[in-house]
C-alpha positions in Angstrom: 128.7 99.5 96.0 130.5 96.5 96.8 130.0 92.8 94.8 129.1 91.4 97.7 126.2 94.7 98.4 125.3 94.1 94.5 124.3 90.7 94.7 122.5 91.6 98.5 120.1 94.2 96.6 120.3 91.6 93.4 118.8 88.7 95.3 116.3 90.9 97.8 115.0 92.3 94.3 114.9 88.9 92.6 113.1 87.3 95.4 110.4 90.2 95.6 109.8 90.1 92.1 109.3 86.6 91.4 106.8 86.3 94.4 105.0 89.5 93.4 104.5 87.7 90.1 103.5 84.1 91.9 101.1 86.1 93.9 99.7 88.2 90.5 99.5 85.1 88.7 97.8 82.8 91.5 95.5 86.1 91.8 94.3 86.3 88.4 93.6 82.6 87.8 90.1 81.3 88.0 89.1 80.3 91.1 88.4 77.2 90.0 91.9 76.4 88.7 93.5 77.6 91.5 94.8 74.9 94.4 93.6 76.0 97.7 97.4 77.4 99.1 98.8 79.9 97.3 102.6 78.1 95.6 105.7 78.0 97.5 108.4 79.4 96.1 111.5 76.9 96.7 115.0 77.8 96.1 117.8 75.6 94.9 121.0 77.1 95.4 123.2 74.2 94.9 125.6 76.5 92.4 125.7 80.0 94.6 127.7 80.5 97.3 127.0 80.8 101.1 126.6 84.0 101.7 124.0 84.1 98.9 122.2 81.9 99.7 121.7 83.7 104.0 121.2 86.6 101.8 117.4 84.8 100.0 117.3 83.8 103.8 117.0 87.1 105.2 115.1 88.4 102.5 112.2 86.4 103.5 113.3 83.0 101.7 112.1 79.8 104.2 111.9 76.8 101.6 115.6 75.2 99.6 115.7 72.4 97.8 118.8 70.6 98.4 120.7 67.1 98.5 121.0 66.0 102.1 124.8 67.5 102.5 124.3 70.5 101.4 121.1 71.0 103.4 123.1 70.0 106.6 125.7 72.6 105.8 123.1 75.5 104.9 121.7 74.9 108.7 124.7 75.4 110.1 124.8 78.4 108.6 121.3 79.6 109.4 121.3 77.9 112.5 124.5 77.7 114.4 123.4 76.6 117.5 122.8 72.9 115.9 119.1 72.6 116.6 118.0 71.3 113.7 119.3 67.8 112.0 119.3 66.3 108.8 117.9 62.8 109.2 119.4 60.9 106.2 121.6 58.4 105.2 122.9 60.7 102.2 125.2 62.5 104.4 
């Protein structure tokens, strides 16, 4: 297996075990502790590269945290057919 296929499996594994454990963990609380949502899980990728972080997107990932530029740039990725805008002055 490649790097590249290592760190596919690596971050499809990673992502499924940390929300199996949000979802054990939000489970087992009392009900009267618990918030009404179950927590979102929200990446921050700002040290991984690209193709990383389209890998946590297919995987099921729908939530980064970001500064404005590097947002912009991860929706062009995602989404190349510009429909979605950053709407800061950071960028």
């Amino acid at each position: 297996m490649s790097a590249a296929g290592a760190n596919t499996s690596n971050v499809r594994q990673n992502l499924k075990t940390i929300l199996e454990r949000i979802s054990a963990i939000y489970a087992e609380a009392p009900e009267a502790a618990r918030a009404a949502k179950s927590p979102r899980l929200v990446a921050v990728s700002k040290t991984k590269p690209k193709e990383l972080i389209v890998e946590a997107y297919e995987a099921g990932q729908r939530h980064f945290g970001e500064n404005y530029v590097q947002v912009r740039e991860f929706l062009k990725i995602i989404f190349p057919s510009n429909q979605f805008s950053v709407l800061a002055g950071n960028g």
